[in-house]
N, C-alpha and C positions, 0 to 999 in steps of 0.2 A: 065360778060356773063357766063353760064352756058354752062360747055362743056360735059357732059355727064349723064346720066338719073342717076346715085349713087347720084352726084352732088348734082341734083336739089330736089329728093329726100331730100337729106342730110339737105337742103338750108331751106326747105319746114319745116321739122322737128324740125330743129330750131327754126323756126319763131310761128311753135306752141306752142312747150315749154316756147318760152317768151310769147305769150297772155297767156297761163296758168299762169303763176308767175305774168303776171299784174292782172290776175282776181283774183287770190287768194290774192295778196297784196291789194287790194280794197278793195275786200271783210274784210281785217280782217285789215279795220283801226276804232280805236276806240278814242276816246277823251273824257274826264273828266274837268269839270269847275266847282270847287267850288268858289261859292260868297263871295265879299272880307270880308262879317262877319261872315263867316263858317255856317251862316243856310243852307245852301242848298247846296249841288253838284247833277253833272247831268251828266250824261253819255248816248254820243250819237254815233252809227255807223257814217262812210263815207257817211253816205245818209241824215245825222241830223238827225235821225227818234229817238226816245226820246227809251233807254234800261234800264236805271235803275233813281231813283229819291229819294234820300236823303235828308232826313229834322233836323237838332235837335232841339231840347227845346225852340232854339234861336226863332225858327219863332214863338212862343207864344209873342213876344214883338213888332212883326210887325202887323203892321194896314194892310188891306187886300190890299190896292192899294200899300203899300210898299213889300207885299209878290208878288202879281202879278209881277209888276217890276221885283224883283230880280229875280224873278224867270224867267222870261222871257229873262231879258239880262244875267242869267247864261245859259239859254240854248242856247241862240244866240252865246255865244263865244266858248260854246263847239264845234256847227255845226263851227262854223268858223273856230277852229281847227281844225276840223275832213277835210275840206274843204281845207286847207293850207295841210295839210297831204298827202291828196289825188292827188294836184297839184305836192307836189314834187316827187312824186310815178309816174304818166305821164312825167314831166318832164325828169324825171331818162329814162322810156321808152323809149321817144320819143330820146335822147342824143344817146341811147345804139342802136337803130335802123337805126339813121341816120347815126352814124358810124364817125370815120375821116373823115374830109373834105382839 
């Protein structure tokens, strides 16, 4: 219980400052998955949204259904990582708000 307006003030302040540090820690999660024959890495924000997409030489040896694939489950595990990231970034959160029990 809040026993005087500093307090709650105070109480109030804090609780900004951590959503600020959770939106900025969301905000800046990144993840990178290169494919297990190094044609291709992929780099995705916390939202899987596709930021950058490297190829080398390798994908000239791939047949187009084998480039789609890897391309496709290299970008799948990046979002995945960015996504497992992001979990523990709330979790962390959610630990630090609930407090001792």
């Amino acid at each position: 219980m809040v026993e005087t307006m500093d307090e709650l003030l105070a109480r109030v302040q804090n609780q900004i400052y951590r959503l600020r540090d959770l939106g900025e820690a969301m905000g800046g999660v990144r993840a990178t998955e290169t494919s297990p024959d190094g044609a291709i890495t992929v780099e995705v924000d916390g939202k899987g949204a596709l930021l950058d997409l490297t190829c080398t030489a390798a994908i000239s040896t791939l047949t187009p259904a084998e480039f789609e694939s890897a391309l496709v489950e290299t970008a799948r595990a990046a979002a995945a990582r960015a996504f497992a990231e992001q979990a523990e970034i709330i979790t962390g959160f959610n630990a630090e708000v609930a407090g001792p029990e």
